[in-house]
C-alpha positions, 0 to 999 in steps of 0.5 A: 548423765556424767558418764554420757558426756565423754560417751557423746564426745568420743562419739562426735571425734570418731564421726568426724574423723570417719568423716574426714576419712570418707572424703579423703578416700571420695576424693582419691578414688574419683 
């Protein structure tokens, strides 16, 4: 369960920054 925590974080950063990066391009393009 240790090695899971930096896992899920590292997870959870790159889907807010695909997040972000979605938006940032919707926002652009239309």
């Amino acid at each position: 369960m240790k090695q899971l925590k930096p896992f899920t974080k590292i997870s959870l950063s790159l889907f807010t920054l695909g997040t972000i990066l979605s938006l940032i391009g919707y926002f652009a393009g239309g």
